[in-house]
KEPAKOL-617439 format. One record per residue (C-alpha): residue in three letters; y, x, z; residue number from 1. Coordinates in pm, 1 decimal. Layout:
BEGIN
<semi rest="ala" y="Y" x="X" z="Z" nr="NUM"/>
...
This chain:
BEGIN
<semi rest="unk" y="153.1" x="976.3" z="1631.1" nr="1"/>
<semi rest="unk" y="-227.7" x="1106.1" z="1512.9" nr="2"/>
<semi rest="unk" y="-376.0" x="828.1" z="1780.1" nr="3"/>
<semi rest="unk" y="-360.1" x="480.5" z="1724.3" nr="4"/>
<semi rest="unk" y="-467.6" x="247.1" z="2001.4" nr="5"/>
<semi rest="unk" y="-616.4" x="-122.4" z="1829.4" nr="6"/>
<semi rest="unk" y="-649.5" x="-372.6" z="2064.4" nr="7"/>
<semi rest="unk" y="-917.8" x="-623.1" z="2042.7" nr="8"/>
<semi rest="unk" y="-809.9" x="-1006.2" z="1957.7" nr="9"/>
<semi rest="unk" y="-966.5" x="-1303.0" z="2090.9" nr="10"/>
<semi rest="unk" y="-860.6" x="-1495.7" z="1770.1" nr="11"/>
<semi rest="unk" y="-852.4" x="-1397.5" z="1472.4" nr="12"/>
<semi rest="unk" y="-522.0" x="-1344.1" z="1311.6" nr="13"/>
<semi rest="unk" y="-396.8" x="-1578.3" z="1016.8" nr="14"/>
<semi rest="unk" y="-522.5" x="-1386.8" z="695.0" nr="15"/>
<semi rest="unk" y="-231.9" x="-1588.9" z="479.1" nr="16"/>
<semi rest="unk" y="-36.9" x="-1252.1" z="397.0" nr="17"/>
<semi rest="unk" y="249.2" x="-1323.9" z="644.0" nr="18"/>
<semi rest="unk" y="260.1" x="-1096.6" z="1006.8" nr="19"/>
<semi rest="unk" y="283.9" x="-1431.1" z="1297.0" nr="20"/>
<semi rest="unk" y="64.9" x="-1513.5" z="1522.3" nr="21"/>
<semi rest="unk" y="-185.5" x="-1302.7" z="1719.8" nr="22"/>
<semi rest="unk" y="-35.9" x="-986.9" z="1416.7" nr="23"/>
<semi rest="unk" y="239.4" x="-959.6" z="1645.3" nr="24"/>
<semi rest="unk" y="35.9" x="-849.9" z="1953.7" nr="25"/>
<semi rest="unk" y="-137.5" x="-611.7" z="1715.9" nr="26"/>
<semi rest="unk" y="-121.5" x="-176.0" z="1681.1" nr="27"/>
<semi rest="unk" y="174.3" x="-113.9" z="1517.3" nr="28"/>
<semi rest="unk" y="304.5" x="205.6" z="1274.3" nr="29"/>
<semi rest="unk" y="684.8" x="151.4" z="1157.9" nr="30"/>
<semi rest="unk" y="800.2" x="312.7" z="933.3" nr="31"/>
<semi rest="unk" y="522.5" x="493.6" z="743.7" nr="32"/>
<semi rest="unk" y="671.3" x="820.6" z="610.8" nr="33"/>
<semi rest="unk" y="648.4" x="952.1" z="275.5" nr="34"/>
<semi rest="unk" y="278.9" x="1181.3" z="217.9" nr="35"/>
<semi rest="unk" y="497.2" x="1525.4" z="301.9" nr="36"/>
<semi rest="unk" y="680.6" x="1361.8" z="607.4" nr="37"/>
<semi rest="unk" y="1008.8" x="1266.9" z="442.5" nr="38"/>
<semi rest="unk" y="1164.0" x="945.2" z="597.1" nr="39"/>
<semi rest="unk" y="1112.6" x="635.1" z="336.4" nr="40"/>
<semi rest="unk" y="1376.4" x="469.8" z="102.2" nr="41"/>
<semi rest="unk" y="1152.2" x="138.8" z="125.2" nr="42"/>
<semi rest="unk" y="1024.1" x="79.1" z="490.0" nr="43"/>
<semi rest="unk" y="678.8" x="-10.7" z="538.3" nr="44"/>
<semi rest="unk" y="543.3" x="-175.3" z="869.4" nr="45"/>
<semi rest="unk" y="142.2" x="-169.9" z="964.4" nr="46"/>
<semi rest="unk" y="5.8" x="-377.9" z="1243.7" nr="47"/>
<semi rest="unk" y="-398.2" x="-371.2" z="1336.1" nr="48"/>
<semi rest="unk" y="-630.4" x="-590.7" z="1587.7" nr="49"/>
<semi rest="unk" y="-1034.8" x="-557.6" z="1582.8" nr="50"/>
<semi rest="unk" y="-1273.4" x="-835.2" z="1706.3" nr="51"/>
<semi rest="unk" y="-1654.0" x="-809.2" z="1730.4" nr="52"/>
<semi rest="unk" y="-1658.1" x="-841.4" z="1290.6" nr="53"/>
<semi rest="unk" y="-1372.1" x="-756.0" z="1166.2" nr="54"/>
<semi rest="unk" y="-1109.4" x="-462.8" z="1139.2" nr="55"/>
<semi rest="unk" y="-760.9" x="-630.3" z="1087.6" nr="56"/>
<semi rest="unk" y="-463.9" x="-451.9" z="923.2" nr="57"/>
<semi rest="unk" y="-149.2" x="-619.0" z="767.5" nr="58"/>
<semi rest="unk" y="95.1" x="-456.6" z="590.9" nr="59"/>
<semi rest="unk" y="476.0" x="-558.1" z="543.2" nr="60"/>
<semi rest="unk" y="684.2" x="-376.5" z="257.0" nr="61"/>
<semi rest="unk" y="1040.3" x="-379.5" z="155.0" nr="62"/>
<semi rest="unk" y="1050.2" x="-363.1" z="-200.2" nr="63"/>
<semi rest="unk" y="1312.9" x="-409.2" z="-415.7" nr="64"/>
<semi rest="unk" y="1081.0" x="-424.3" z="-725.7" nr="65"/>
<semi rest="unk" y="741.4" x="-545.1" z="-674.7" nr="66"/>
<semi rest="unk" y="544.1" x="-571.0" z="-1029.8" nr="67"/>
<semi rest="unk" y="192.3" x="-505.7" z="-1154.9" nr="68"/>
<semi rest="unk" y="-12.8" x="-589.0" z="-1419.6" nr="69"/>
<semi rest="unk" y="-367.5" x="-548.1" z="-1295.8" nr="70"/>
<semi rest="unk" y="-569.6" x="-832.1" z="-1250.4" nr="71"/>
<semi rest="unk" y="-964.4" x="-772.4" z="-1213.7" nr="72"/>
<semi rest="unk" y="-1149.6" x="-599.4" z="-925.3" nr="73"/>
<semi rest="unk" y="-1162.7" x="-201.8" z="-944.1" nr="74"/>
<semi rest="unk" y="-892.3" x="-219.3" z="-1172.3" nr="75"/>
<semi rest="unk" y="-652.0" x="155.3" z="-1142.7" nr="76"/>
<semi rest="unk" y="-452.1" x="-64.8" z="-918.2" nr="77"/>
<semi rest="unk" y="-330.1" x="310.4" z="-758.3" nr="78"/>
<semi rest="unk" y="-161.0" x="364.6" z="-1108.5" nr="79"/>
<semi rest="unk" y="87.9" x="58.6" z="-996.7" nr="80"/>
<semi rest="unk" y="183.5" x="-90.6" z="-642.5" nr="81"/>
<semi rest="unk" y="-62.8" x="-79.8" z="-394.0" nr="82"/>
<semi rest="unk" y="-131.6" x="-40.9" z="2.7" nr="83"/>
<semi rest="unk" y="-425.6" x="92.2" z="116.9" nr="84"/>
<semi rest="unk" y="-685.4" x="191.1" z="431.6" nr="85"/>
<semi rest="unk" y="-906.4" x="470.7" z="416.5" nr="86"/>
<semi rest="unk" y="-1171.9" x="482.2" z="669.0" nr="87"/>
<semi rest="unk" y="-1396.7" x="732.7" z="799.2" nr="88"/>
<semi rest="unk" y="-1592.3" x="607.9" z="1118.0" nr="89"/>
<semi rest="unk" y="-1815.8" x="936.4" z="1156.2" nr="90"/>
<semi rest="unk" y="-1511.4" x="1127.3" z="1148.1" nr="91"/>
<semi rest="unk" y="-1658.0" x="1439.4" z="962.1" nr="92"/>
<semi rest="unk" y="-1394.3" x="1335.9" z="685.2" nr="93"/>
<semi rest="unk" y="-1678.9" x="1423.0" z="433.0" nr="94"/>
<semi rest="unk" y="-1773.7" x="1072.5" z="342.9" nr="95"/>
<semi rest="unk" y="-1522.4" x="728.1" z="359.0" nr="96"/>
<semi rest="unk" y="-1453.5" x="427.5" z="280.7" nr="97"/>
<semi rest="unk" y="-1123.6" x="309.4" z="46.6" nr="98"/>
<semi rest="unk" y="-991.5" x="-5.7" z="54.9" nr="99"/>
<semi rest="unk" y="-718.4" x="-95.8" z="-172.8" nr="100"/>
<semi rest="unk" y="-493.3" x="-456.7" z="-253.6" nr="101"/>
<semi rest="unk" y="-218.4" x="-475.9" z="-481.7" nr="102"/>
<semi rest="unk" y="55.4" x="-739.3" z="-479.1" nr="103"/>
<semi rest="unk" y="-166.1" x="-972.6" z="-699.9" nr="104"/>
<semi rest="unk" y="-447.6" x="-948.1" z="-441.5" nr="105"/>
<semi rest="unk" y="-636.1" x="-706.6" z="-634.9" nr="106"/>
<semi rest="unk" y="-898.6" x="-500.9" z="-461.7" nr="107"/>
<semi rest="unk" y="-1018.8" x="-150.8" z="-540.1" nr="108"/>
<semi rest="unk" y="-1285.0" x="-45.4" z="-299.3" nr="109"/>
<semi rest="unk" y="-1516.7" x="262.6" z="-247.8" nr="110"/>
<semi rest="unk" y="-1654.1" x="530.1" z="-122.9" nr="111"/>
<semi rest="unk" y="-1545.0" x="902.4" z="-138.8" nr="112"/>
<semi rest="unk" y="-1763.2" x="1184.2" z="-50.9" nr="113"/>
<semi rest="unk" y="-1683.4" x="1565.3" z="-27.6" nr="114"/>
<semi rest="unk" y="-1955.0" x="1795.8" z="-181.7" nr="115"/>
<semi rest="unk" y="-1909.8" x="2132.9" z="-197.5" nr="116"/>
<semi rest="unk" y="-1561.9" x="2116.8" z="-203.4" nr="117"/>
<semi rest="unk" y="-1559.9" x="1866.6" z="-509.8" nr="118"/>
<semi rest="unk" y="-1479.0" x="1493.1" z="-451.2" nr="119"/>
<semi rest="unk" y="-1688.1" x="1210.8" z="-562.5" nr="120"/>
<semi rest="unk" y="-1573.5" x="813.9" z="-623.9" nr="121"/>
<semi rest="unk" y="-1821.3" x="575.9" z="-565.8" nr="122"/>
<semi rest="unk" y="-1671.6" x="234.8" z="-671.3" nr="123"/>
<semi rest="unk" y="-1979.4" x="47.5" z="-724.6" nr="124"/>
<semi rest="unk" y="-1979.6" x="9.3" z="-321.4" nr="125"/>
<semi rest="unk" y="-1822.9" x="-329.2" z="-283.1" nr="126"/>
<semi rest="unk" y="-1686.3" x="-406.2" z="94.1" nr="127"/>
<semi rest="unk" y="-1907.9" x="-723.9" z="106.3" nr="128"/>
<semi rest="unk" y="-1711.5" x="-1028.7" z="299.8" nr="129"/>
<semi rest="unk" y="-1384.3" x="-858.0" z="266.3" nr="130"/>
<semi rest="unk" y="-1089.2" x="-1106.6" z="268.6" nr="131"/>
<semi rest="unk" y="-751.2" x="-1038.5" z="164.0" nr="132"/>
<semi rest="unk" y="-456.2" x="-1218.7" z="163.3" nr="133"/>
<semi rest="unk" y="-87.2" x="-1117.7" z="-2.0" nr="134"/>
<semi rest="unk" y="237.7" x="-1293.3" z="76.9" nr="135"/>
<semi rest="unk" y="591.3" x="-1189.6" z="-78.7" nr="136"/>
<semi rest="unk" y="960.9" x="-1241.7" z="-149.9" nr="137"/>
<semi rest="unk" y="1017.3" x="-1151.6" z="-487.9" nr="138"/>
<semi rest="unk" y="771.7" x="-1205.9" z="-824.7" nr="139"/>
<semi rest="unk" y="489.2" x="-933.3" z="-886.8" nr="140"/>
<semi rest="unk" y="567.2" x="-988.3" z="-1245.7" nr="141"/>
<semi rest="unk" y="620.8" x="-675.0" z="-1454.7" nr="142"/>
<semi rest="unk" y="1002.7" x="-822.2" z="-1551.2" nr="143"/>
<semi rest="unk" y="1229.1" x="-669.9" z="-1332.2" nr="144"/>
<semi rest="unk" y="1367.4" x="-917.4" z="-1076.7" nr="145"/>
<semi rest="unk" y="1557.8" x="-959.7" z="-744.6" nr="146"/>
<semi rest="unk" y="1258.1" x="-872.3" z="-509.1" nr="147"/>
<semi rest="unk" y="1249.0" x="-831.9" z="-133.2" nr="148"/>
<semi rest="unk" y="944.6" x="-770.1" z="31.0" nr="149"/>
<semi rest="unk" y="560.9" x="-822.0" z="-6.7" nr="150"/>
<semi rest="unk" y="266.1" x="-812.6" z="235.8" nr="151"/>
<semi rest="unk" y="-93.9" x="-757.5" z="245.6" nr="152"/>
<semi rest="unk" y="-338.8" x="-868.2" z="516.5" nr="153"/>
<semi rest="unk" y="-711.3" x="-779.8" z="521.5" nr="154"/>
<semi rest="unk" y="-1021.4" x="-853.6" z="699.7" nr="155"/>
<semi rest="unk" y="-1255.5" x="-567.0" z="718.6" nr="156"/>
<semi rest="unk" y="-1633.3" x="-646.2" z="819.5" nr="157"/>
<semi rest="unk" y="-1750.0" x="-403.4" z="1004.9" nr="158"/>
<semi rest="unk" y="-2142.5" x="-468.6" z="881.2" nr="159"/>
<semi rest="unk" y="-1982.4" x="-371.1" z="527.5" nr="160"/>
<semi rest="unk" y="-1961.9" x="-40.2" z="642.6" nr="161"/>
<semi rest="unk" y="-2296.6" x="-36.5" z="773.4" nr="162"/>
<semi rest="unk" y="-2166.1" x="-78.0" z="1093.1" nr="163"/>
<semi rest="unk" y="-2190.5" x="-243.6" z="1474.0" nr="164"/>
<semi rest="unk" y="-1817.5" x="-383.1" z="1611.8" nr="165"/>
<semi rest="unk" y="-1662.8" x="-38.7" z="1791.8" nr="166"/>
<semi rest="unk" y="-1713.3" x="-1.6" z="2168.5" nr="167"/>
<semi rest="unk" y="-1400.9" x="15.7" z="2347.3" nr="168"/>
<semi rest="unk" y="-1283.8" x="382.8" z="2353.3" nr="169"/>
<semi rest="unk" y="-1455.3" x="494.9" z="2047.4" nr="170"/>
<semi rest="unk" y="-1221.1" x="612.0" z="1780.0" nr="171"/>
<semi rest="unk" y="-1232.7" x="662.3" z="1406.7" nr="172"/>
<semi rest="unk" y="-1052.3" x="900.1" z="1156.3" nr="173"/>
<semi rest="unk" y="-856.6" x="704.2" z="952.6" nr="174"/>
<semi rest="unk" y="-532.2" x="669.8" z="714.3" nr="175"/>
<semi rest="unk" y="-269.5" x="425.0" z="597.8" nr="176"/>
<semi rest="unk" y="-89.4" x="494.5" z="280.4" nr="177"/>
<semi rest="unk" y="119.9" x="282.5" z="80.9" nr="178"/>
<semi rest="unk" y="203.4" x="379.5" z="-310.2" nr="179"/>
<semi rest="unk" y="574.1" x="238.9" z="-452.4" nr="180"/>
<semi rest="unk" y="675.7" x="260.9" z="-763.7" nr="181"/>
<semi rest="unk" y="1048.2" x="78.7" z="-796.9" nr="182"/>
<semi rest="unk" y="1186.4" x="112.3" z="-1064.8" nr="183"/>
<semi rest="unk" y="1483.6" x="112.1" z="-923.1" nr="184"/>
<semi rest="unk" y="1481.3" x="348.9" z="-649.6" nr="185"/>
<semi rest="unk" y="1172.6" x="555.3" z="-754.7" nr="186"/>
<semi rest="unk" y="827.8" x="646.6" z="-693.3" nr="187"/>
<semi rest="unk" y="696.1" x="715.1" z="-337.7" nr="188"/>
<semi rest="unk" y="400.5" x="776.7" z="-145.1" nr="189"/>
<semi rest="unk" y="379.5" x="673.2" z="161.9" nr="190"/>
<semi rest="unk" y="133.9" x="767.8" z="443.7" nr="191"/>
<semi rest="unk" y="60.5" x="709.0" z="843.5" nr="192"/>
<semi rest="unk" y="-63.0" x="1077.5" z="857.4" nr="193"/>
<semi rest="unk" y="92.8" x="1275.3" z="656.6" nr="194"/>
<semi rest="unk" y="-115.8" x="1481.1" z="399.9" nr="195"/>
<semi rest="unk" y="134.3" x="1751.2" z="263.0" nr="196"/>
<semi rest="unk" y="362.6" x="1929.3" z="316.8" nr="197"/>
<semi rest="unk" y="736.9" x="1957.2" z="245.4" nr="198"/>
<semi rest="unk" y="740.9" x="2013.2" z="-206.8" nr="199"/>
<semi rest="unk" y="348.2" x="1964.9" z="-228.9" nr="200"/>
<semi rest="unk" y="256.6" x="1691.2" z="-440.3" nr="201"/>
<semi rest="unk" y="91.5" x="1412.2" z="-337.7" nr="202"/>
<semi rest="unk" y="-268.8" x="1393.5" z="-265.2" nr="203"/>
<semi rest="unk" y="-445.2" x="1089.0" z="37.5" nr="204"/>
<semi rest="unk" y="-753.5" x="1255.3" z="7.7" nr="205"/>
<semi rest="unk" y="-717.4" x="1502.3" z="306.4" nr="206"/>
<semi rest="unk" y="-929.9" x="1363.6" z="560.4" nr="207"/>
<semi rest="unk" y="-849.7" x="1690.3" z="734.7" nr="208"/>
<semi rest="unk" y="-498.0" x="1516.3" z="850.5" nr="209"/>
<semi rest="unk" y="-633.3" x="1151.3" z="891.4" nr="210"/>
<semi rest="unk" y="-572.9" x="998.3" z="1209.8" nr="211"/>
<semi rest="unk" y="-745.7" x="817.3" z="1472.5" nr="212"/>
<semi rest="unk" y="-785.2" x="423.9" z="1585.1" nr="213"/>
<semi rest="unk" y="-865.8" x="432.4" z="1915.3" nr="214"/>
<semi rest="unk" y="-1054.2" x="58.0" z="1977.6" nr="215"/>
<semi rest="unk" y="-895.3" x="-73.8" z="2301.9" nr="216"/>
């Protein structure tokens, strides 16, 4: 599915880390496949709803070993557990934005831009009013314990990005990826989109194969 349609919400959804409410109306992408298209050992579940601030996305993930030990903004948080939305509203894919939270509601946010067929990280961009929420089953500690699930929910301004609230119809390149690293079951990288192929390693930054939200 390379087009997602987001409906608009007339109330906000609850931003407490748990999918109820007005979530369950919301976009959704179940399960996200691994970045070369393999099916998942851990599922992962992504709903989305927009009103006229904010860009809403939750994420739900089994896990059977949730853990980090990251604990200050712009941290490597990618290094551990993580979920995270890449967004690229001109769709050129040579400039966009990253948004990441970890299971301890840590963000790591910035921009990357394509130059000459070198990649730059800007993380000194800070998505200003950003709110983030996590929720779980299981303890993020790094001991390994009898986990279940975990789940992230974010509020995206859209004037962080520079931006007016999307017209209805109007679409953006975008990608959802999810990065687990159980130690029980393994590493994986997950992704809405897709970004290699069968044996390649893994590698999000592909704007090439991002998707598109379609704003209902």
């Amino acid at each position: 599915m390379e087009r997602l349609k987001v409906p608009r919400c007339h109330t906000p959804p609850p931003l407490d880390g748990r999918l109820s409410g007005v979530w369950l109306a919301g976009a959704e992408v179940r399960p996200l496949p691994q970045h070369d298209g393999r099916p998942a050992i851990q599922e992962t579940a992504v709903r989305l709803v927009y009103d006229s601030h904010h860009l809403y996305v939750a994420f739900r993930c089994h896990d059977n070993d949730i853990w980090g030990t990251l604990h200050e903004r712009d941290d490597p948080i990618y290094d551990e557990e993580v979920v995270e939305v890449f967004l690229d509203p001109e769709g050129a894919g040579r400039r966009y934005f990253e948004i990441e939270v970890s299971p301890h509601n840590v963000v790591l946010d910035g921009i990357n831009t394509w130059d000459n067929g070198e990649l730059r990280w800007d993380d000194s961009w800070d998505c200003a009013g950003l709110r983030t929420a996590v929720a779980m089953d299981g303890d993020a500690g790094p001991e390994l314990t009898a986990d279940r699930w975990w789940s992230a929910t974010l509020a995206i301004p859209f004037d962080a990005l520079g931006l007016a609230a999307p017209r209805a119809g109007e679409a953006w390149r975008a990608n959802l990826y999810r990065i687990e690293r159980s130690r029980r079951t393994g590493e994986e990288f997950q992704a809405w989109r897709p970004t290699q192929q069968p044996g390649e390693p893994p590698m999000y930054n592909v704007p090439a194969r991002f998707g598109w939200l379609e704003f209902g």
